[in-house]
N, CA, C and O atoms as a Maestro MAE file, in Angstrom:
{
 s_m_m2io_version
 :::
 2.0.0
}

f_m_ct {
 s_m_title
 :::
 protein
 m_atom[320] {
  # First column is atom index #
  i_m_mmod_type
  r_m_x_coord
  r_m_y_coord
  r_m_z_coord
  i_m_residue_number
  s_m_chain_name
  s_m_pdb_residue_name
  s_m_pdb_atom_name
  i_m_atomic_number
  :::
  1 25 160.110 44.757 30.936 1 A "UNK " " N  " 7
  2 3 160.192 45.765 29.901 1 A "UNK " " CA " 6
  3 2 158.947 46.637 29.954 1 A "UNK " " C  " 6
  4 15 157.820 46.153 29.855 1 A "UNK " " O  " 8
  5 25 159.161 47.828 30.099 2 A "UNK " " N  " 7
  6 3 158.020 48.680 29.603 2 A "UNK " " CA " 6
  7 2 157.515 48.627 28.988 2 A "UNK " " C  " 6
  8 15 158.220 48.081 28.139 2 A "UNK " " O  " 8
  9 25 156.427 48.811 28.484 3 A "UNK " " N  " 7
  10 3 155.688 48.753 27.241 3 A "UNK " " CA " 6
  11 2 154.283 49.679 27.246 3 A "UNK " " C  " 6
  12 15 153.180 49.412 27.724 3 A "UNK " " O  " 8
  13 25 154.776 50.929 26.492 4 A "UNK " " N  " 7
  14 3 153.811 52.313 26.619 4 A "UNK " " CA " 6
  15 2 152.411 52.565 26.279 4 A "UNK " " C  " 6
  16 15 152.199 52.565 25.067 4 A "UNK " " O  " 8
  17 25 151.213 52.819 27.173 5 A "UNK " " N  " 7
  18 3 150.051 52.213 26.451 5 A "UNK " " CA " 6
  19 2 149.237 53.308 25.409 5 A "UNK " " C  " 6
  20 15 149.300 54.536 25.462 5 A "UNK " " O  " 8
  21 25 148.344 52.353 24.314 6 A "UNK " " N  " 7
  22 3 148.217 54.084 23.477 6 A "UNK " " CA " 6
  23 2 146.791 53.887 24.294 6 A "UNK " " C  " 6
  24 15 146.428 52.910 24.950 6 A "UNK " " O  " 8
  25 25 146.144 55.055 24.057 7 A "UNK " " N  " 7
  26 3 144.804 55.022 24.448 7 A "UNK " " CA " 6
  27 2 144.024 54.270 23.140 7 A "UNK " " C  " 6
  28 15 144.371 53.801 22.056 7 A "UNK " " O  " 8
  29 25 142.909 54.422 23.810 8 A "UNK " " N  " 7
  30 3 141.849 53.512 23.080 8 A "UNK " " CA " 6
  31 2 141.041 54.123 22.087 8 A "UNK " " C  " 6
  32 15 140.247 54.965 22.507 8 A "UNK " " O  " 8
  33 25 141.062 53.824 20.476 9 A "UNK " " N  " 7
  34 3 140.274 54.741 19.877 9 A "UNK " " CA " 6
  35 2 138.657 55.417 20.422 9 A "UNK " " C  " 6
  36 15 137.724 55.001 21.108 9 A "UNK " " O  " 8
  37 25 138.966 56.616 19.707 10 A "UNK " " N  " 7
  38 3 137.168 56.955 20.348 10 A "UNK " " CA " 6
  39 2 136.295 56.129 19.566 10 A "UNK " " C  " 6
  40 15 136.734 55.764 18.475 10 A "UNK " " O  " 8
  41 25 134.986 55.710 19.953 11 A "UNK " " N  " 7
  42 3 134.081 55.264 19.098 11 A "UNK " " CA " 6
  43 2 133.396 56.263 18.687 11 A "UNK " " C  " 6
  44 15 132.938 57.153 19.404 11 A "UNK " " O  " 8
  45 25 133.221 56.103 16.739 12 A "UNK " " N  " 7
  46 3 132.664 56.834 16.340 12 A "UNK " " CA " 6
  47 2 130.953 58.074 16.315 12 A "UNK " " C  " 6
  48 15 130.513 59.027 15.672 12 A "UNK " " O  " 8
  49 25 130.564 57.183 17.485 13 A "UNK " " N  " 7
  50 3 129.702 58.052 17.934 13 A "UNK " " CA " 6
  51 2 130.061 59.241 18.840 13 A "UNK " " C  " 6
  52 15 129.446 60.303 18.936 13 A "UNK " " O  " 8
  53 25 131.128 58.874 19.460 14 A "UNK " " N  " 7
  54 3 131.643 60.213 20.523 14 A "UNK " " CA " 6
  55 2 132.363 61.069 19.442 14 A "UNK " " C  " 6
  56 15 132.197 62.245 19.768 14 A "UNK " " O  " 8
  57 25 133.124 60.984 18.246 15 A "UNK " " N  " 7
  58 3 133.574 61.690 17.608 15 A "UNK " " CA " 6
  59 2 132.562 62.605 17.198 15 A "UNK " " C  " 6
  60 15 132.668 63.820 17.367 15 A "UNK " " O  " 8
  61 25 130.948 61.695 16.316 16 A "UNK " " N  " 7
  62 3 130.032 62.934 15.986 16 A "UNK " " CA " 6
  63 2 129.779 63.149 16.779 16 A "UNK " " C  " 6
  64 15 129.023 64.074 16.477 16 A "UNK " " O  " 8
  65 25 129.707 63.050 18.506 17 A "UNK " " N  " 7
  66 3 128.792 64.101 19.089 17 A "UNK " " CA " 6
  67 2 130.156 65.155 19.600 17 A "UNK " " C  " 6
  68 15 129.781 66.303 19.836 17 A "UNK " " O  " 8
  69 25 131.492 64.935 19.774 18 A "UNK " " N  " 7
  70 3 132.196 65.731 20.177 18 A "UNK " " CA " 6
  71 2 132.877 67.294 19.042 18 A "UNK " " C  " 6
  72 15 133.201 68.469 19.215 18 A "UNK " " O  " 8
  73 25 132.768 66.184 17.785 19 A "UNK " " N  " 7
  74 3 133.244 67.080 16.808 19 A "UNK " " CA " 6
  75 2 132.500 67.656 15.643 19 A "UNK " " C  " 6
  76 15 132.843 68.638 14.986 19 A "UNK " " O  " 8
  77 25 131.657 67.068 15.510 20 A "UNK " " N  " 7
  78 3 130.293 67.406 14.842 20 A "UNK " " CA " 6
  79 2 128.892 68.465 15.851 20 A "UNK " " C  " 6
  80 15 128.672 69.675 15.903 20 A "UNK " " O  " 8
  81 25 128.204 67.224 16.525 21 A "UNK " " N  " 7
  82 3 127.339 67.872 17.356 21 A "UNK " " CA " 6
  83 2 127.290 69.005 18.282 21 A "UNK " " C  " 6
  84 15 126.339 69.682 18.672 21 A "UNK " " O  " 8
  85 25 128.189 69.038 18.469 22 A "UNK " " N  " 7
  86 3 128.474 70.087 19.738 22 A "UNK " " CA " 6
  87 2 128.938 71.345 19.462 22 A "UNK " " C  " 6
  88 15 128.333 72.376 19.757 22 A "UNK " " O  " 8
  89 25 129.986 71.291 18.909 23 A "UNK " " N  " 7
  90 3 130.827 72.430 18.266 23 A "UNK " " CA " 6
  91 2 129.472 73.304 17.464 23 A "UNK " " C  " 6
  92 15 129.316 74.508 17.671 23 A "UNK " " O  " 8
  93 25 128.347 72.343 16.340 24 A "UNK " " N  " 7
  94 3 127.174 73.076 15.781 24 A "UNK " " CA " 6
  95 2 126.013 73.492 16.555 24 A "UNK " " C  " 6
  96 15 125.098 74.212 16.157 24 A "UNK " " O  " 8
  97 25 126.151 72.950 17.727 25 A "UNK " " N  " 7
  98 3 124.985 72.834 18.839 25 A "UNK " " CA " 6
  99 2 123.843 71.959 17.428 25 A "UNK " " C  " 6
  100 15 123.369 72.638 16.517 25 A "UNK " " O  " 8
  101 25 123.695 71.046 17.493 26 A "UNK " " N  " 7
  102 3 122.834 70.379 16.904 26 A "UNK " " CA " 6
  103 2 122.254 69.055 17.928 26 A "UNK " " C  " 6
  104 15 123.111 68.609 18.691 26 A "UNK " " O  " 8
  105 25 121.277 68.596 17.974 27 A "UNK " " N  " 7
  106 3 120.909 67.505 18.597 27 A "UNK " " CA " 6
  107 2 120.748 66.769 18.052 27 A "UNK " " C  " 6
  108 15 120.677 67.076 16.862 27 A "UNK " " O  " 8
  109 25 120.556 65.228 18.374 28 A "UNK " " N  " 7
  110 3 120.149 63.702 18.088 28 A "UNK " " CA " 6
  111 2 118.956 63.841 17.189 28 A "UNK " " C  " 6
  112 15 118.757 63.600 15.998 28 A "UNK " " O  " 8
  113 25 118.146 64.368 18.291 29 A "UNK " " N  " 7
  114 3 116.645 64.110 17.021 29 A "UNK " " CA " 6
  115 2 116.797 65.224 16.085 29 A "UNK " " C  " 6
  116 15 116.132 64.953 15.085 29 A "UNK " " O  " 8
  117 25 117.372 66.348 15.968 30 A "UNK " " N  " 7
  118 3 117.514 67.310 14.602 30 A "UNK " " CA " 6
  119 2 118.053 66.363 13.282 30 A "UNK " " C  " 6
  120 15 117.467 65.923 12.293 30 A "UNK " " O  " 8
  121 25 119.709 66.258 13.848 31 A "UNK " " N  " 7
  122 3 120.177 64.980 12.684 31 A "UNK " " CA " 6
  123 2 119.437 64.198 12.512 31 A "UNK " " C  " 6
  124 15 118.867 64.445 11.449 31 A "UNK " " O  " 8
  125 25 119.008 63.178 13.031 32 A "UNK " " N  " 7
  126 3 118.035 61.765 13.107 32 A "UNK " " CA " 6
  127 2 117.152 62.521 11.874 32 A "UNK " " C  " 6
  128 15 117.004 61.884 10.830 32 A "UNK " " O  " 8
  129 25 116.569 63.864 11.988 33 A "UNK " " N  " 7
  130 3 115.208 63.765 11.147 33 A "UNK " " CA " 6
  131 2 115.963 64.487 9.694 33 A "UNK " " C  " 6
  132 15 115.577 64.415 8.527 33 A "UNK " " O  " 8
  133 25 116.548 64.828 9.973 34 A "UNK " " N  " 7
  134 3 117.608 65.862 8.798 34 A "UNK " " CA " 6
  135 2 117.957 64.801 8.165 34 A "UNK " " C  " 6
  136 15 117.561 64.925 7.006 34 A "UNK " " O  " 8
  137 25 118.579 63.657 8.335 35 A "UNK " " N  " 7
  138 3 119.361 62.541 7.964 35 A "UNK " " CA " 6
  139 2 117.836 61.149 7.313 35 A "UNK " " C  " 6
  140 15 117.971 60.238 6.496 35 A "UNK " " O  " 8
  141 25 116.900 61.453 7.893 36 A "UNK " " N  " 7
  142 3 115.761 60.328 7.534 36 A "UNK " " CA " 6
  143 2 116.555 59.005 8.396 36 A "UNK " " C  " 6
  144 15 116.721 58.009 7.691 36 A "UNK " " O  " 8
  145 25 117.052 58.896 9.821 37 A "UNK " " N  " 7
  146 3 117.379 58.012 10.045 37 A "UNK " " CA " 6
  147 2 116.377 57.533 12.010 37 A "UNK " " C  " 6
  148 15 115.709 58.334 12.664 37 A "UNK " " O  " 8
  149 25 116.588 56.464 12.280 38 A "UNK " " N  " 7
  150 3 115.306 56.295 13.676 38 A "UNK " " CA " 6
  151 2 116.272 57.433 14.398 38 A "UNK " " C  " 6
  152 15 117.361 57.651 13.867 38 A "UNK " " O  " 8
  153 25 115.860 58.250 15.737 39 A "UNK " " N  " 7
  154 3 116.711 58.825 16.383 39 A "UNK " " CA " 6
  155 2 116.971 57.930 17.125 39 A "UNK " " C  " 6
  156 15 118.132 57.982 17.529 39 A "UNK " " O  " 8
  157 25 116.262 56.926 17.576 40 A "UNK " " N  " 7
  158 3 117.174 55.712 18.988 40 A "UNK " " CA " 6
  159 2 118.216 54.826 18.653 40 A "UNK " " C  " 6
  160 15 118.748 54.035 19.432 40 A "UNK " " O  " 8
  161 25 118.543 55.023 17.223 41 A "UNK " " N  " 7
  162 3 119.585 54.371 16.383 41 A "UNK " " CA " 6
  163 2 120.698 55.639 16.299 41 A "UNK " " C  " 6
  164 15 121.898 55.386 16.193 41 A "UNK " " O  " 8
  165 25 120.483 56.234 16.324 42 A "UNK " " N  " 7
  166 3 121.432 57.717 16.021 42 A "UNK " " CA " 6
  167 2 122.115 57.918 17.686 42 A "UNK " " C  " 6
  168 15 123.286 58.168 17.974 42 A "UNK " " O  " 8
  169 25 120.909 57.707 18.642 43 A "UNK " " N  " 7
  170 3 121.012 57.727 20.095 43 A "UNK " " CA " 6
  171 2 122.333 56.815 20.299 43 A "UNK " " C  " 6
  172 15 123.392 57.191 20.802 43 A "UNK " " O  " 8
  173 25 121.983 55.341 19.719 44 A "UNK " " N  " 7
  174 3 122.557 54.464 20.413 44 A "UNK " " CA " 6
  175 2 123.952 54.424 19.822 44 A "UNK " " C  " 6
  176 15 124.789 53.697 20.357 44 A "UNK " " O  " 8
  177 25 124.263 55.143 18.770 45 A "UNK " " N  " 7
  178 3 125.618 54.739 18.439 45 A "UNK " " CA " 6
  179 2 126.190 56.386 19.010 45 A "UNK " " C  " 6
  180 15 127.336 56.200 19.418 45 A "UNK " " O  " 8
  181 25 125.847 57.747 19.164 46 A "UNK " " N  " 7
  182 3 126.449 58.480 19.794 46 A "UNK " " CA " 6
  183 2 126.744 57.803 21.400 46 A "UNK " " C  " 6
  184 15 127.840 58.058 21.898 46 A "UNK " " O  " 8
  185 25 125.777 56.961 22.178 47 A "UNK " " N  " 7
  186 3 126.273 57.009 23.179 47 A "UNK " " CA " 6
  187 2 127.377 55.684 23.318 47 A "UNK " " C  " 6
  188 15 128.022 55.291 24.290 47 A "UNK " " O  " 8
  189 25 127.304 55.228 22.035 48 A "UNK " " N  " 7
  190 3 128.786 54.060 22.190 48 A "UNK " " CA " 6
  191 2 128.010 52.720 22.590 48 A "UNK " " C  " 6
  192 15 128.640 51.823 23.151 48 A "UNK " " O  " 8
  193 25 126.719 52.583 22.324 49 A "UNK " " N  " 7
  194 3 126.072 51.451 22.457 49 A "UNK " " CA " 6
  195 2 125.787 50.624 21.409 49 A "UNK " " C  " 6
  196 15 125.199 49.573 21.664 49 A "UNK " " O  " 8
  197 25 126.109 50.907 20.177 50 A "UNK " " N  " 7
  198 3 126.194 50.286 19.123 50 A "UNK " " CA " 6
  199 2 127.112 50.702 18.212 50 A "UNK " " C  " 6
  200 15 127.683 51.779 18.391 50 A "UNK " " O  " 8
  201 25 127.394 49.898 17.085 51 A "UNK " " N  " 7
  202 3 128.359 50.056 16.004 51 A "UNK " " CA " 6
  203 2 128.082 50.647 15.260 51 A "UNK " " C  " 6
  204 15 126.948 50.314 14.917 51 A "UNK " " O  " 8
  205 25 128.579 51.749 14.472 52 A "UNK " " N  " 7
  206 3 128.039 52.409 13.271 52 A "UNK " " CA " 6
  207 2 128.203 51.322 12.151 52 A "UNK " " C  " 6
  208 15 129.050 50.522 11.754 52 A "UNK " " O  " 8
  209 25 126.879 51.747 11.851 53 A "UNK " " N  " 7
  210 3 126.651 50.449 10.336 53 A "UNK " " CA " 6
  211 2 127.228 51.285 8.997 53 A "UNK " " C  " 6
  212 15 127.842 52.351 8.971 53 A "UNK " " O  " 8
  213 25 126.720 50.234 7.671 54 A "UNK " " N  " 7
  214 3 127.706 50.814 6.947 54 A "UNK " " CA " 6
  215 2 126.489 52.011 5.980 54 A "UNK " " C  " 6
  216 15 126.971 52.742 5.114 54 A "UNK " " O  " 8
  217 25 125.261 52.042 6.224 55 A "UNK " " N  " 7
  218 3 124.043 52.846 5.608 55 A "UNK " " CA " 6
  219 2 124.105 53.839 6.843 55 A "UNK " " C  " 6
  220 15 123.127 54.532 6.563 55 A "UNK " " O  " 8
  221 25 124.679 54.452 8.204 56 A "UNK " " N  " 7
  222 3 124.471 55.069 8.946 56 A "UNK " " CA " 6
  223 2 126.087 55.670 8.202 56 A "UNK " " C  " 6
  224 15 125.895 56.663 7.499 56 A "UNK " " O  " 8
  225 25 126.956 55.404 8.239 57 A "UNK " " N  " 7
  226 3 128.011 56.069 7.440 57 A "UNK " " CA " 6
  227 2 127.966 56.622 6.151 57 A "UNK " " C  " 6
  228 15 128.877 57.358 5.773 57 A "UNK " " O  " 8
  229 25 127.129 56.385 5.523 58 A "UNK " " N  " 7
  230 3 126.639 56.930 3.941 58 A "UNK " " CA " 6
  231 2 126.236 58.446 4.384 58 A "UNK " " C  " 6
  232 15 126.811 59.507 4.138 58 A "UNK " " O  " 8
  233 25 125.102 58.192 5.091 59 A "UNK " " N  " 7
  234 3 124.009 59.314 5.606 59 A "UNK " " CA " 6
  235 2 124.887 60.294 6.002 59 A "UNK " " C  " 6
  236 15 124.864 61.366 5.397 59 A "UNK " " O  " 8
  237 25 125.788 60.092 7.062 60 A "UNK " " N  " 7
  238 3 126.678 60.783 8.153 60 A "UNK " " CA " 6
  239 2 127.757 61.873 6.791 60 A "UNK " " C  " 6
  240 15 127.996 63.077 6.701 60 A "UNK " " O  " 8
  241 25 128.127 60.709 5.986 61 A "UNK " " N  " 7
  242 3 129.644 61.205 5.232 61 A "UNK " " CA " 6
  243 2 128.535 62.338 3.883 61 A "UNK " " C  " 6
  244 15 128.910 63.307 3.222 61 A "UNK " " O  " 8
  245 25 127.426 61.791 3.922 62 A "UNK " " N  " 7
  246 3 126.127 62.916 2.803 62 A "UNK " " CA " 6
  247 2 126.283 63.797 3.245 62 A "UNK " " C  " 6
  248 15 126.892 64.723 2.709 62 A "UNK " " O  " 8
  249 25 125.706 63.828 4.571 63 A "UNK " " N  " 7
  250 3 125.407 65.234 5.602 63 A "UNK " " CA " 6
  251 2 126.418 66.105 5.367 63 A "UNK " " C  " 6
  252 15 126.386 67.072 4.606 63 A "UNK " " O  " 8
  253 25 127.894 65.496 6.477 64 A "UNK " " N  " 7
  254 3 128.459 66.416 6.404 64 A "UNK " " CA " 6
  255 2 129.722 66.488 5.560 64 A "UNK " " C  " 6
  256 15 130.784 66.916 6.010 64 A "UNK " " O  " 8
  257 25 129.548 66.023 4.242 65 A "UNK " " N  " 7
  258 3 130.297 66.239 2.899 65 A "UNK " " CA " 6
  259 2 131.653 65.303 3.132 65 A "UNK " " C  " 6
  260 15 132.644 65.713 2.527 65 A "UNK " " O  " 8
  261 25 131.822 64.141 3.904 66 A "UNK " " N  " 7
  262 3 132.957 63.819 4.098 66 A "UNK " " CA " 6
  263 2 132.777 62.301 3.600 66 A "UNK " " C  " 6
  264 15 131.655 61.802 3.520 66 A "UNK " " O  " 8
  265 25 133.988 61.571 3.260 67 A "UNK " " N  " 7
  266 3 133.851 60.377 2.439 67 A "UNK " " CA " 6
  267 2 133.443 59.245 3.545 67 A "UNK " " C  " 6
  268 15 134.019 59.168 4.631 67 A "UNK " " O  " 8
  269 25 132.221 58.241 3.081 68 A "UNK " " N  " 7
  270 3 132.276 57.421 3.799 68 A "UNK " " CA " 6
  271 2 133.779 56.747 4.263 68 A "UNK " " C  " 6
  272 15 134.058 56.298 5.375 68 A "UNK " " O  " 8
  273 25 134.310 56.790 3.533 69 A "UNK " " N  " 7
  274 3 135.722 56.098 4.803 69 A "UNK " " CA " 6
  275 2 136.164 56.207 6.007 69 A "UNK " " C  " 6
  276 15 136.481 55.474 6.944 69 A "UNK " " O  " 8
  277 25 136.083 57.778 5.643 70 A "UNK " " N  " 7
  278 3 136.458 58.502 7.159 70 A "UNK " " CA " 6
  279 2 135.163 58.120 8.229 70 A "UNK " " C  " 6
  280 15 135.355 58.205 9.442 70 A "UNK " " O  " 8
  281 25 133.926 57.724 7.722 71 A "UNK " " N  " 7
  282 3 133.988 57.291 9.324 71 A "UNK " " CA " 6
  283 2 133.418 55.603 9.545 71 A "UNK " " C  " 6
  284 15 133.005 55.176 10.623 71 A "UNK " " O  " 8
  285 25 133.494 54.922 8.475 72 A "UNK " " N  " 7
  286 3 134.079 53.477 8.448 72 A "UNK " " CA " 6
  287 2 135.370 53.028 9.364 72 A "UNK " " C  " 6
  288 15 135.619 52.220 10.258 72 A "UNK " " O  " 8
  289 25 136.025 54.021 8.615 73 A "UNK " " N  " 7
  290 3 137.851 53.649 9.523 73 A "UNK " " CA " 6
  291 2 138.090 53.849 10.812 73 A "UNK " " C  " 6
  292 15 138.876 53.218 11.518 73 A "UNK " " O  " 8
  293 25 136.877 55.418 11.344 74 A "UNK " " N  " 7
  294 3 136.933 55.400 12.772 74 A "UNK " " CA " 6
  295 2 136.149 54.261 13.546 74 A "UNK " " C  " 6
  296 15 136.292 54.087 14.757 74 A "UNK " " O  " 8
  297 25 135.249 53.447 12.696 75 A "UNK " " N  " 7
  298 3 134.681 52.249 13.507 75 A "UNK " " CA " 6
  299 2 135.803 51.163 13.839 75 A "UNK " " C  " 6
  300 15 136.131 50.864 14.988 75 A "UNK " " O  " 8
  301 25 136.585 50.371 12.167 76 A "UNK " " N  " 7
  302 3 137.318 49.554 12.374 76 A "UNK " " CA " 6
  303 2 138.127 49.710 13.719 76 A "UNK " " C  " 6
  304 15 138.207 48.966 14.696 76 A "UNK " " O  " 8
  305 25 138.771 51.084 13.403 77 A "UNK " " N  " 7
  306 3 140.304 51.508 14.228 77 A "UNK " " CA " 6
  307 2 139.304 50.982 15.801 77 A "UNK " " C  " 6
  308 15 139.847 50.124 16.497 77 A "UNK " " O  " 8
  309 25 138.130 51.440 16.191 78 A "UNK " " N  " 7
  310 3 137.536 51.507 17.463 78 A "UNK " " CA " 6
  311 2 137.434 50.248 17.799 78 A "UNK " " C  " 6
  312 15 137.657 49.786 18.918 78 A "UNK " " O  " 8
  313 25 136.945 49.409 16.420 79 A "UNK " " N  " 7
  314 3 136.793 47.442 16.913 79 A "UNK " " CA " 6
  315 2 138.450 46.875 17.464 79 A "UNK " " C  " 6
  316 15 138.558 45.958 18.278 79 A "UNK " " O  " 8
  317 25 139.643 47.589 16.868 80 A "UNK " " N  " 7
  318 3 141.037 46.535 16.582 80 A "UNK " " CA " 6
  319 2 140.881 46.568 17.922 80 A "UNK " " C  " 6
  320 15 141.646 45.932 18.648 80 A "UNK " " O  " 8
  :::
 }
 m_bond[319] {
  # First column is bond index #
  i_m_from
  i_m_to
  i_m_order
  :::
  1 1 2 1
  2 2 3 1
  3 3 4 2
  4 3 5 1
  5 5 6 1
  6 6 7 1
  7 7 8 2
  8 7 9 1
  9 9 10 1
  10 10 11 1
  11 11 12 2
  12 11 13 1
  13 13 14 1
  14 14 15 1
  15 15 16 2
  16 15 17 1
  17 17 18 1
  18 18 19 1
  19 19 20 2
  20 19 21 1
  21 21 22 1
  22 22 23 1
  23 23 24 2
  24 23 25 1
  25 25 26 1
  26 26 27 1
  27 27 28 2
  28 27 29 1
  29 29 30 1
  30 30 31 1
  31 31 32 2
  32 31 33 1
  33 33 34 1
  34 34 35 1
  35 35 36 2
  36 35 37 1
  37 37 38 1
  38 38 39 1
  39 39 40 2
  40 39 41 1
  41 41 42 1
  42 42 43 1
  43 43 44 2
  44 43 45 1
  45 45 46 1
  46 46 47 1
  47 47 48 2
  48 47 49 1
  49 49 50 1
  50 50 51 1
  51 51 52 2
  52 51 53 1
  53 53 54 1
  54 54 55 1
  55 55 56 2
  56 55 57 1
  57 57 58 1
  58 58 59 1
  59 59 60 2
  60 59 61 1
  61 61 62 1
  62 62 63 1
  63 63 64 2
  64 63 65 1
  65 65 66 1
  66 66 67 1
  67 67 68 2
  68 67 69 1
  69 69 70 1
  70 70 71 1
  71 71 72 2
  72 71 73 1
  73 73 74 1
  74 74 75 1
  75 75 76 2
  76 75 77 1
  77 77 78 1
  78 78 79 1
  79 79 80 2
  80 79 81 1
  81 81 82 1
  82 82 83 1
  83 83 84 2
  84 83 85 1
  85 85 86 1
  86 86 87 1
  87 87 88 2
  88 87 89 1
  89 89 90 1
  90 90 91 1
  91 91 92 2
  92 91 93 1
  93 93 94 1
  94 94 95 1
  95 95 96 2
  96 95 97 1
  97 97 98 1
  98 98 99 1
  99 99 100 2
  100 99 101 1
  101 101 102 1
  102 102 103 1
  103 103 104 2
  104 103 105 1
  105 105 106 1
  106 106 107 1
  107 107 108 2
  108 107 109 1
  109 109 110 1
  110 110 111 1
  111 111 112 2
  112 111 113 1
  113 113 114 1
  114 114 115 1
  115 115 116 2
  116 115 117 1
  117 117 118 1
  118 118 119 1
  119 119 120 2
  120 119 121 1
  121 121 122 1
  122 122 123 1
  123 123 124 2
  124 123 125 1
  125 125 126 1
  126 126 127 1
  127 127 128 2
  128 127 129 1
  129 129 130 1
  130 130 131 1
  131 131 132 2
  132 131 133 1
  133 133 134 1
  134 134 135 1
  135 135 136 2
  136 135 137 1
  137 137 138 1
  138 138 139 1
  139 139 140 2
  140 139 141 1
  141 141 142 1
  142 142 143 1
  143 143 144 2
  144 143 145 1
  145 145 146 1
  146 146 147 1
  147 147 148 2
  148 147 149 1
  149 149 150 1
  150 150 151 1
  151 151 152 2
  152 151 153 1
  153 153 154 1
  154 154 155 1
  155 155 156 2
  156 155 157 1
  157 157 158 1
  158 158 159 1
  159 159 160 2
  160 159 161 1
  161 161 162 1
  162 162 163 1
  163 163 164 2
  164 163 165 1
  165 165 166 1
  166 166 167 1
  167 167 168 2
  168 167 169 1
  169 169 170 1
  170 170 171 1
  171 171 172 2
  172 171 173 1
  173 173 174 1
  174 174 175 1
  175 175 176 2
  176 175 177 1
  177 177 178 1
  178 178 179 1
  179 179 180 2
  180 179 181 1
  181 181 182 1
  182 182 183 1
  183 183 184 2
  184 183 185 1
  185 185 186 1
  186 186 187 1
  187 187 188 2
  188 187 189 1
  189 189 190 1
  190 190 191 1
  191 191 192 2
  192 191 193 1
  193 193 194 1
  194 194 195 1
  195 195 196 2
  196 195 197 1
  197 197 198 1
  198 198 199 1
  199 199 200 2
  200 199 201 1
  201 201 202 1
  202 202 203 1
  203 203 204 2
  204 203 205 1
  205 205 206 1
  206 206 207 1
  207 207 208 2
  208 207 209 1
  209 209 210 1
  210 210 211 1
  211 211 212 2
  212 211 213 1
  213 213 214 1
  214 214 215 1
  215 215 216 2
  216 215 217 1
  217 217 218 1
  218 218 219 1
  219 219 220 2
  220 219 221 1
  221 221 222 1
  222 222 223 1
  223 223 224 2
  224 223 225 1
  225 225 226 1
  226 226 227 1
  227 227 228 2
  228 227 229 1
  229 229 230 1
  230 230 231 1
  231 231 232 2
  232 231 233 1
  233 233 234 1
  234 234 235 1
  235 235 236 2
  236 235 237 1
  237 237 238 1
  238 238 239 1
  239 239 240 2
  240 239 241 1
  241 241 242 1
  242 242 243 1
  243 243 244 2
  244 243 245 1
  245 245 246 1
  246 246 247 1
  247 247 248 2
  248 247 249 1
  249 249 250 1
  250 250 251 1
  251 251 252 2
  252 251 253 1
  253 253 254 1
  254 254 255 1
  255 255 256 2
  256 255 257 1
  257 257 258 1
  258 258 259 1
  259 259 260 2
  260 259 261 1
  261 261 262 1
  262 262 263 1
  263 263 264 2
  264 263 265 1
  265 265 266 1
  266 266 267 1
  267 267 268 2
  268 267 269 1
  269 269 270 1
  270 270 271 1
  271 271 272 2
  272 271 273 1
  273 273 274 1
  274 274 275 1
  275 275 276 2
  276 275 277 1
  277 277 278 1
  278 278 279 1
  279 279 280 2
  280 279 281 1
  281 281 282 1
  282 282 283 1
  283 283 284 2
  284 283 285 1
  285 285 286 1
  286 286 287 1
  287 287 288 2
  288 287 289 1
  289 289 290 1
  290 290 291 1
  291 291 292 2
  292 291 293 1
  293 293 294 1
  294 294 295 1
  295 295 296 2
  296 295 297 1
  297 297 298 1
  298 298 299 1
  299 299 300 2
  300 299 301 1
  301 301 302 1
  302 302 303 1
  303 303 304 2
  304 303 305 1
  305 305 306 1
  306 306 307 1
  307 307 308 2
  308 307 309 1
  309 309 310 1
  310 310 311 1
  311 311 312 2
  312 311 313 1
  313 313 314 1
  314 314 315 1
  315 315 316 2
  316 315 317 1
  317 317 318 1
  318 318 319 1
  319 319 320 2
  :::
 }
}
């Protein structure tokens, strides 16, 4: 039987740097210092090397006016 594959959620760091960062031309260490957060922590979850925590989602959903859920849910969906 076939069985159709979905792709794999993005991890929420490629979302802010694809749909956030880029589109504003903004960098790592701008946010990082805009946000009061380390930039090698900001680093490590844009490049998909760590998990967005749940105080890096506060900051993120402050910034850019959106509810922490939305990017809580893009972590879960990225762990299932």
């Amino acid at each position: 039987m076939y069985q159709k594959e979905t792709p794999h959620p993005m991890h929420p760091g490629h979302v802010l740097l694809d749909q956030y960062l880029l589109p504003q031309q903004e960098t790592i260490s701008r946010l990082a210092r805009r946000m009061k957060v380390p930039q090698g922590m900001l680093q490590r979850v844009v490049n998909g090397e760590s998990p967005l925590c749940r105080a890096l989602a506060h900051k993120l959903a402050q910034h850019y006016d959106q509810p922490v859920d939305y990017w809580l849910r893009l972590q879960v969906r990225y762990d299932q």
